[in-house]
Jmol script that loads the backbone (N, CA, C; Angstrom):
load data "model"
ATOM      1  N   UNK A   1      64.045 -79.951 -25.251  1.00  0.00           N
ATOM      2  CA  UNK A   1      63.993 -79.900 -26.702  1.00  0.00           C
ATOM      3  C   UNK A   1      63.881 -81.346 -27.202  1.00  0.00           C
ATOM      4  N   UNK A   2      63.264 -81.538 -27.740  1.00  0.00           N
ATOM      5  CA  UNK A   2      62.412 -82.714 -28.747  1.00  0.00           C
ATOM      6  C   UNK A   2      62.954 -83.246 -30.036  1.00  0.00           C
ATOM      7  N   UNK A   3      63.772 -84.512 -29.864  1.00  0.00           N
ATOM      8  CA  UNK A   3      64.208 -84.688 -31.310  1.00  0.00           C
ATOM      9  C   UNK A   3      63.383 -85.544 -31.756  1.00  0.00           C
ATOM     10  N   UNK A   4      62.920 -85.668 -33.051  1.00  0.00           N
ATOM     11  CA  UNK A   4      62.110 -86.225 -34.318  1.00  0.00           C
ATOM     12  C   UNK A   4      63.013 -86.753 -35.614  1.00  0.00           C
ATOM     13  N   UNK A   5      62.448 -87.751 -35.954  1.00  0.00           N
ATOM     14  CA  UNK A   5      63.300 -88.314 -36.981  1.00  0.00           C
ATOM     15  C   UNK A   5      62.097 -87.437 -38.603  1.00  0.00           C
ATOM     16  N   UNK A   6      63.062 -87.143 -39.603  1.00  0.00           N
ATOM     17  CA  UNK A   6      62.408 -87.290 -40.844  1.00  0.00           C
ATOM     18  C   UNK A   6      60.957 -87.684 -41.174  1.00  0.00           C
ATOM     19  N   UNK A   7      60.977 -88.547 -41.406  1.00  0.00           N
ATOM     20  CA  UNK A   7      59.724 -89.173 -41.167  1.00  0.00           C
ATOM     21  C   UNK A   7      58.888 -89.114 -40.165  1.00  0.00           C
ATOM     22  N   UNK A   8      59.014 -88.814 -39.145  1.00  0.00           N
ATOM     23  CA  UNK A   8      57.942 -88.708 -38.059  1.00  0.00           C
ATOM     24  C   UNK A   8      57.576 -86.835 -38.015  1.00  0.00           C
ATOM     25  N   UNK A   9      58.498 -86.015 -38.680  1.00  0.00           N
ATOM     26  CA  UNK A   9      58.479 -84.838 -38.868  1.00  0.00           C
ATOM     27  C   UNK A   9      57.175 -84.455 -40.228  1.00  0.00           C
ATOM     28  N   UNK A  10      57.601 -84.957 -41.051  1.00  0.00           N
ATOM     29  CA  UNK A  10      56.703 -85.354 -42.426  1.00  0.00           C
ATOM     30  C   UNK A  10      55.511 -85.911 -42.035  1.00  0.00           C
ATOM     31  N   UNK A  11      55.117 -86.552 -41.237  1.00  0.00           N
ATOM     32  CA  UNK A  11      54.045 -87.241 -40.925  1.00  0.00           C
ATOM     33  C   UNK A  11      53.274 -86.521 -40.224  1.00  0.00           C
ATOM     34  N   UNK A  12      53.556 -85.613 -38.936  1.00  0.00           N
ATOM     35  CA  UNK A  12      53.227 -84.811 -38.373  1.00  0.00           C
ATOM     36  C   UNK A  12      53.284 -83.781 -38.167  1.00  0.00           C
ATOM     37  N   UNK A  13      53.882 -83.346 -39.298  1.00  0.00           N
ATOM     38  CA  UNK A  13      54.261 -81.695 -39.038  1.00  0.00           C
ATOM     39  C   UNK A  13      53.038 -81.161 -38.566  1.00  0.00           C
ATOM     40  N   UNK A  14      51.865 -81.121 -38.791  1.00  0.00           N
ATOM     41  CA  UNK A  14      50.927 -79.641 -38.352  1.00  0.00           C
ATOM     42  C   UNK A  14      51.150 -79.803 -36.449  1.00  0.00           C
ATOM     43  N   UNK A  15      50.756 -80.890 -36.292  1.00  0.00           N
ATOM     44  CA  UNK A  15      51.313 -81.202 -34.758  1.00  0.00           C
ATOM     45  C   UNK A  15      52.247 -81.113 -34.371  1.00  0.00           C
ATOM     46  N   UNK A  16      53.451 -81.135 -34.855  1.00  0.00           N
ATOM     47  CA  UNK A  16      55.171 -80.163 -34.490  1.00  0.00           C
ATOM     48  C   UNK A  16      54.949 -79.110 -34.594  1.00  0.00           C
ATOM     49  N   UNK A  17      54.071 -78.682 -35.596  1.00  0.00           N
ATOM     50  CA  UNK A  17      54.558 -76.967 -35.802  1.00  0.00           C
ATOM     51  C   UNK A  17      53.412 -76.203 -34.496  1.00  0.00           C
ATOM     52  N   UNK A  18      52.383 -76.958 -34.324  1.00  0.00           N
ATOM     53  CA  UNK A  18      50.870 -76.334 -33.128  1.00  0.00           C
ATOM     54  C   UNK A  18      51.833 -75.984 -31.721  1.00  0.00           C
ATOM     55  N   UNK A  19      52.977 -77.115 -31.359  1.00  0.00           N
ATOM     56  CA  UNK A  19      53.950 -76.831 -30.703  1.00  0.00           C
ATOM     57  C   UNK A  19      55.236 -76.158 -30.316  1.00  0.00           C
ATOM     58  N   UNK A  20      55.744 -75.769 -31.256  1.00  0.00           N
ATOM     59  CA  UNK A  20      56.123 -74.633 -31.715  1.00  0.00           C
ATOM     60  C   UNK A  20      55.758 -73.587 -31.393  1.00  0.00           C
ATOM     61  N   UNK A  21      54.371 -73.361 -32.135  1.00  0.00           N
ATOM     62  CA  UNK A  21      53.916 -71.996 -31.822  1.00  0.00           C
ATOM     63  C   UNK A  21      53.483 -71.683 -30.194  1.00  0.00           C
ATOM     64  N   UNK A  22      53.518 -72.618 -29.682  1.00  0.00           N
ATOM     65  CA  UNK A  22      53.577 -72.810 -28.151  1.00  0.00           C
ATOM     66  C   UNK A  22      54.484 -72.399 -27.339  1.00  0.00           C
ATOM     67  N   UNK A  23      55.757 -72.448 -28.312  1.00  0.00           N
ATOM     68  CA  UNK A  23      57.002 -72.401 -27.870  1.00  0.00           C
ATOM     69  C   UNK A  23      58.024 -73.155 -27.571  1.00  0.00           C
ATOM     70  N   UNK A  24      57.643 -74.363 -27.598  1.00  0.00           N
ATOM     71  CA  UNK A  24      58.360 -75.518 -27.833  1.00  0.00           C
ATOM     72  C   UNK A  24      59.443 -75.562 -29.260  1.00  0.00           C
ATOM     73  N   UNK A  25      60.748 -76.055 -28.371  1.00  0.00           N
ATOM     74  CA  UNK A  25      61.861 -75.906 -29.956  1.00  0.00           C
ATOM     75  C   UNK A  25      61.645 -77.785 -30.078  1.00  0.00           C
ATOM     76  N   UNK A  26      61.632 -77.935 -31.334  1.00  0.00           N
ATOM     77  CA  UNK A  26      62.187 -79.418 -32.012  1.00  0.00           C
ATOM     78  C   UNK A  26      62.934 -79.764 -32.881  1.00  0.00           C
ATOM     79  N   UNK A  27      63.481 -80.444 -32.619  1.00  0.00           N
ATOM     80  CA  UNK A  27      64.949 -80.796 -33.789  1.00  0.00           C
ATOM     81  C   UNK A  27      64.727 -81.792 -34.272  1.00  0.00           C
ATOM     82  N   UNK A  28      64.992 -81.704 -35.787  1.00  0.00           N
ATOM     83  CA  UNK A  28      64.447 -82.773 -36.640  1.00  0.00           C
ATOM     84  C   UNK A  28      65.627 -83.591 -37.129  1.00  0.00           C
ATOM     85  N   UNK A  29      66.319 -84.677 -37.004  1.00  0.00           N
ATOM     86  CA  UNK A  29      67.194 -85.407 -37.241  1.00  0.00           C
ATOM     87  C   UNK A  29      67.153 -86.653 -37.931  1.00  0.00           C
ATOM     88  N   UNK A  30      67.982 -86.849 -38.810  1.00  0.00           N
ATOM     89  CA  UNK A  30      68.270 -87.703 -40.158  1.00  0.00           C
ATOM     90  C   UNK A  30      69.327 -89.005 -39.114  1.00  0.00           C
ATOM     91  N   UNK A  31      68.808 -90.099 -39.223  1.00  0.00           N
ATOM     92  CA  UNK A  31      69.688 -91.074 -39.201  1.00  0.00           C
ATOM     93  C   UNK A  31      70.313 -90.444 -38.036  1.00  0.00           C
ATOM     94  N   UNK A  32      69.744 -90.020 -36.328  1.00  0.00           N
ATOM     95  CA  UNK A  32      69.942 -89.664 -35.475  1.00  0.00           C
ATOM     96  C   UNK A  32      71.048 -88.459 -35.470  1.00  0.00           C
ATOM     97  N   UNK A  33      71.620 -87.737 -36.366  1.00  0.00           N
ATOM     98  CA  UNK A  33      72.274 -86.254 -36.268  1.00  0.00           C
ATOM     99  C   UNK A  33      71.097 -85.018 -36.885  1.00  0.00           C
ATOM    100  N   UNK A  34      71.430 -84.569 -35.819  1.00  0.00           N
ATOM    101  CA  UNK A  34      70.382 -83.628 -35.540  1.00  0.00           C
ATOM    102  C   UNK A  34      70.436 -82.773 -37.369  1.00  0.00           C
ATOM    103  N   UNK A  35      69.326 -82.071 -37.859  1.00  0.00           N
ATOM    104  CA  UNK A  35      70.162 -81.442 -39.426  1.00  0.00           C
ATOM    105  C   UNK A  35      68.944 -80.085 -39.139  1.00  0.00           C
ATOM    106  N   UNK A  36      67.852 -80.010 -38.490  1.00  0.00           N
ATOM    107  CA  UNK A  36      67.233 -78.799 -38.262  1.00  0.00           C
ATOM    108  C   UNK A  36      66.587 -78.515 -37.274  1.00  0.00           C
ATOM    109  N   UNK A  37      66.538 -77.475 -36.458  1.00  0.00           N
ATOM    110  CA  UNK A  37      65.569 -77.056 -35.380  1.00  0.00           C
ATOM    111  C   UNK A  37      64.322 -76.098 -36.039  1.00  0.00           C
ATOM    112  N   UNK A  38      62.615 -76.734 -35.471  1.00  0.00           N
ATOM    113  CA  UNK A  38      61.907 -75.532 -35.691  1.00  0.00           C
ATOM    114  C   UNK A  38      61.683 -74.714 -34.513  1.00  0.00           C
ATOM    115  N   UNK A  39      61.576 -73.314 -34.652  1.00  0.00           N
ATOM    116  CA  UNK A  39      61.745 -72.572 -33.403  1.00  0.00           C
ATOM    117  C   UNK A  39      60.460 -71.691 -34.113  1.00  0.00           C
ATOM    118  N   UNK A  40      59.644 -70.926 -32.345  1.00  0.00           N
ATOM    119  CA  UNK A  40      58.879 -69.927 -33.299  1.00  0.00           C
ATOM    120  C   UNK A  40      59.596 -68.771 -33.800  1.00  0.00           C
ATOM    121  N   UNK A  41      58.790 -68.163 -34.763  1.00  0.00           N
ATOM    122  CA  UNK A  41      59.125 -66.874 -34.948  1.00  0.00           C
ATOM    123  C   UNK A  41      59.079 -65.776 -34.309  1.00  0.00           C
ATOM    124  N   UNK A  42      59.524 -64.479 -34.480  1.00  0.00           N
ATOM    125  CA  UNK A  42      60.266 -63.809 -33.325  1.00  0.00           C
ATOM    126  C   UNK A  42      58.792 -62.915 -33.625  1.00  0.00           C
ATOM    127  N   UNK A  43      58.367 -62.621 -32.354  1.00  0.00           N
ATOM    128  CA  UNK A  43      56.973 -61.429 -32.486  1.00  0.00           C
ATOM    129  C   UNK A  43      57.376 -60.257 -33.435  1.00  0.00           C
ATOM    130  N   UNK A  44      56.454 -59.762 -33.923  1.00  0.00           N
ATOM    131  CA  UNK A  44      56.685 -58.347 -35.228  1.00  0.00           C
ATOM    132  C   UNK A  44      56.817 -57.434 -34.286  1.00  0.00           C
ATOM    133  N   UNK A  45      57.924 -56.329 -34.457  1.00  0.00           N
ATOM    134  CA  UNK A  45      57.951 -55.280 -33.483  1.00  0.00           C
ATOM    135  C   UNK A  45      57.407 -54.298 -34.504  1.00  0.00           C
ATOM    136  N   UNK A  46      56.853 -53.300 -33.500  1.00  0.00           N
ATOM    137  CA  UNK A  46      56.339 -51.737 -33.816  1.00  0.00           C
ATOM    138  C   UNK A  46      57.592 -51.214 -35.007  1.00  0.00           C
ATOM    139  N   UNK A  47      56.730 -50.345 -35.777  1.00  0.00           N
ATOM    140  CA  UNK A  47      58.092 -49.716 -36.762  1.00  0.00           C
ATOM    141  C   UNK A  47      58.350 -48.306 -35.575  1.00  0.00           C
ATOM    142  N   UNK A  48      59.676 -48.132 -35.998  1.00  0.00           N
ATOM    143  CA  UNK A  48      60.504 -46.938 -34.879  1.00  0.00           C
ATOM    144  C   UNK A  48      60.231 -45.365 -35.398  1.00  0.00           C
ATOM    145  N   UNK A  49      59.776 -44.526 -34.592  1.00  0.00           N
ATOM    146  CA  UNK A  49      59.227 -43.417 -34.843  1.00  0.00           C
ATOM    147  C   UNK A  49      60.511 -43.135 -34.632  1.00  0.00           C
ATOM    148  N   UNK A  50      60.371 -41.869 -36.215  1.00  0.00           N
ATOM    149  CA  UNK A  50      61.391 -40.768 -36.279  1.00  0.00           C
ATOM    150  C   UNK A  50      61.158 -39.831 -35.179  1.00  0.00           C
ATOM    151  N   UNK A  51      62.206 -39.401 -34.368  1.00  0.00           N
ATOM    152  CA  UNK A  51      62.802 -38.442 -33.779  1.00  0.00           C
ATOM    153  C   UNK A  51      61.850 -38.850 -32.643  1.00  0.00           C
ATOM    154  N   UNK A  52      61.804 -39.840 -32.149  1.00  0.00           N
ATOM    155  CA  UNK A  52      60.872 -39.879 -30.650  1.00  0.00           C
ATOM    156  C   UNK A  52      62.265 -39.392 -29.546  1.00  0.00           C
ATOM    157  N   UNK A  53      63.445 -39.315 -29.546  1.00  0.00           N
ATOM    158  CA  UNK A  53      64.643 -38.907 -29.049  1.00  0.00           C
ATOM    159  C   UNK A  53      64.726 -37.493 -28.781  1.00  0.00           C
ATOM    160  N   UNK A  54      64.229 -36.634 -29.610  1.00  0.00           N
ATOM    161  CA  UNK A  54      64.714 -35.499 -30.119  1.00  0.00           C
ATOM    162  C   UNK A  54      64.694 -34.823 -28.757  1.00  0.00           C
ATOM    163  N   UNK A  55      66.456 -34.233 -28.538  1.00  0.00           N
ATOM    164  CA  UNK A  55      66.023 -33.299 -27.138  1.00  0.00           C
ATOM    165  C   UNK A  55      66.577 -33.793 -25.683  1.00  0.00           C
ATOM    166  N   UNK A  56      67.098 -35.505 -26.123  1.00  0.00           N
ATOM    167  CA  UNK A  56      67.692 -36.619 -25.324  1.00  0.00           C
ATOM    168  C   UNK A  56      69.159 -36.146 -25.325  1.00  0.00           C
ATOM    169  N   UNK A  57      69.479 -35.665 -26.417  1.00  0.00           N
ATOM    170  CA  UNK A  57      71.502 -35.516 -26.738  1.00  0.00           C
ATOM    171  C   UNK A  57      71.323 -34.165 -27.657  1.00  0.00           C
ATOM    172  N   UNK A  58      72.597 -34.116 -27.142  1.00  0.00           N
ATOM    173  CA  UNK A  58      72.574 -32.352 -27.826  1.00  0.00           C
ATOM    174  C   UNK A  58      74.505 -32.652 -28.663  1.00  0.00           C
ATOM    175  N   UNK A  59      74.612 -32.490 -30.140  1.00  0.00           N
ATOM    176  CA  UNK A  59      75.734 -32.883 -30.465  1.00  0.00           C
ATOM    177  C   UNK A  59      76.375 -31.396 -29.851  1.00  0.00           C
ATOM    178  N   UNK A  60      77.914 -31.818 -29.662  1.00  0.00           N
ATOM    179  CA  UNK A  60      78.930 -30.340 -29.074  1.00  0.00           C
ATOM    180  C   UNK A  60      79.247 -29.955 -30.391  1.00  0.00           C
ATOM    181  N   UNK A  61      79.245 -28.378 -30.341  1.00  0.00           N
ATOM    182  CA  UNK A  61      79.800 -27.710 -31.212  1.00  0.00           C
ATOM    183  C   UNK A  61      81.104 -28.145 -32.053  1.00  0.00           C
ATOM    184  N   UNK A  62      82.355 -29.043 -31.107  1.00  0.00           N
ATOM    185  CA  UNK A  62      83.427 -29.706 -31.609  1.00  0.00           C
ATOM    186  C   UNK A  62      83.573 -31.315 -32.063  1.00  0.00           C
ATOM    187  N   UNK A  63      82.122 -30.986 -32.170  1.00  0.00           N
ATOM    188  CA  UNK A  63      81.898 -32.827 -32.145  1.00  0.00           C
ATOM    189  C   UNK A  63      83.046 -33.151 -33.653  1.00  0.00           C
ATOM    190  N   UNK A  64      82.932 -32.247 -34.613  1.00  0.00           N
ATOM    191  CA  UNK A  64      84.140 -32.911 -36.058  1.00  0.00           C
ATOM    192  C   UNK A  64      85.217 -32.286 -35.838  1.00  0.00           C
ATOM    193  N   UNK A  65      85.864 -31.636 -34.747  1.00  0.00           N
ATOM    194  CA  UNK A  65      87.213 -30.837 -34.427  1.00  0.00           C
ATOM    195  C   UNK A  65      88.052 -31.811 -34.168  1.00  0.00           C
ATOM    196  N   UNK A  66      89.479 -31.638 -34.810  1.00  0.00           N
ATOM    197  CA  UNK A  66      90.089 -32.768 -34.901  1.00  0.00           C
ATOM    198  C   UNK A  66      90.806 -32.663 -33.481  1.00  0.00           C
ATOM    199  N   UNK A  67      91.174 -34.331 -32.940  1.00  0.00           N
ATOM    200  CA  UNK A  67      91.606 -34.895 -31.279  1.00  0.00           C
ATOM    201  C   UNK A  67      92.664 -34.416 -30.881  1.00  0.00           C
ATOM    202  N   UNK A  68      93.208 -34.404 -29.809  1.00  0.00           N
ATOM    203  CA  UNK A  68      94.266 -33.946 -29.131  1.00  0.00           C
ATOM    204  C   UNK A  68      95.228 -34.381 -29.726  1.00  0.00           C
ATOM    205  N   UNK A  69      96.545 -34.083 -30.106  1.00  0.00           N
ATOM    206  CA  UNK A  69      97.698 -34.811 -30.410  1.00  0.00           C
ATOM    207  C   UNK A  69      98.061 -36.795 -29.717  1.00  0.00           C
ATOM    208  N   UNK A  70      97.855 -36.063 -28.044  1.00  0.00           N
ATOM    209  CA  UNK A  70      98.189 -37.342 -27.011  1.00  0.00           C
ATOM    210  C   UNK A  70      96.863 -38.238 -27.392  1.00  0.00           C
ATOM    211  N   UNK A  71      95.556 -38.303 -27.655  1.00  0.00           N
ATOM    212  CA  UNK A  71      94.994 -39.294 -27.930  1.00  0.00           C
ATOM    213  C   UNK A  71      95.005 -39.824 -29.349  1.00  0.00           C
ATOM    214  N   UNK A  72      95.563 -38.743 -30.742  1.00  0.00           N
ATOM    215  CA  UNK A  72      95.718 -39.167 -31.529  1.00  0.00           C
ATOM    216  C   UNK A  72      96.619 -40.359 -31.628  1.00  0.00           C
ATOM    217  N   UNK A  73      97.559 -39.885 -31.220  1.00  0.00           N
ATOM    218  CA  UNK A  73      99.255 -41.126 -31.104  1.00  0.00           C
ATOM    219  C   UNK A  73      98.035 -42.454 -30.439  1.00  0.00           C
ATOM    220  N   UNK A  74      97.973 -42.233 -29.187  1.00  0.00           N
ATOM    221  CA  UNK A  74      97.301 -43.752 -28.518  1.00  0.00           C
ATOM    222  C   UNK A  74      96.464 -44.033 -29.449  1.00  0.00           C
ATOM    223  N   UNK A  75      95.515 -43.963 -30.347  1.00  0.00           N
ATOM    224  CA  UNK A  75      94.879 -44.773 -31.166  1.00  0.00           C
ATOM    225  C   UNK A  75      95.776 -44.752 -32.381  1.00  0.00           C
ATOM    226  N   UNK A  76      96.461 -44.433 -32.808  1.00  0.00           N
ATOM    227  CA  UNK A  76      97.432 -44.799 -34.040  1.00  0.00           C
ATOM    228  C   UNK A  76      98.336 -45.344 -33.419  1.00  0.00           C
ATOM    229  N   UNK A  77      98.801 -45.763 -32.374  1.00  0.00           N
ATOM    230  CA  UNK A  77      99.667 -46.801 -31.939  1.00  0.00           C
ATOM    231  C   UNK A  77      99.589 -48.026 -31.482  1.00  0.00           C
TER     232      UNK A  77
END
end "model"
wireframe off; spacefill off
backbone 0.3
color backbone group
């Protein structure tokens, strides 16, 4: 990882950022403490199809029936 001062960031950004998109991280630092990293951005994922699951889990009939006494106490205790 690549530190850059202010000014050398400003001066060159399109050439920091061509690297970047490469995959390269750089940290841009003020008066040698580091104050930002550019990183790329995270790839766009697919949007999530409804019910591609369906048929994977089957809820139990007692799935809202209230718990045993003995596990009630252990989680309220």
């Amino acid at each position: 990882m690549e530190h850059v001062n202010i000014h050398e960031a400003k001066t060159h950004l399109s050439r920091l950022l061509a690297r970047v998109q490469a995959g390269e991280e750089i940290v841009i630092a003020k008066a040698g403490r580091p104050i930002a990293r550019l990183v790329p951005m995270g790839v766009a994922r697919d949007r999530r199809t409804l019910g591609r699951d369906r048929g994977l889990f089957e809820v139990p009939d007692n799935f809202d029936a209230p718990l045993p006494d003995d596990l009630l106490t252990a989680f309220e205790s």
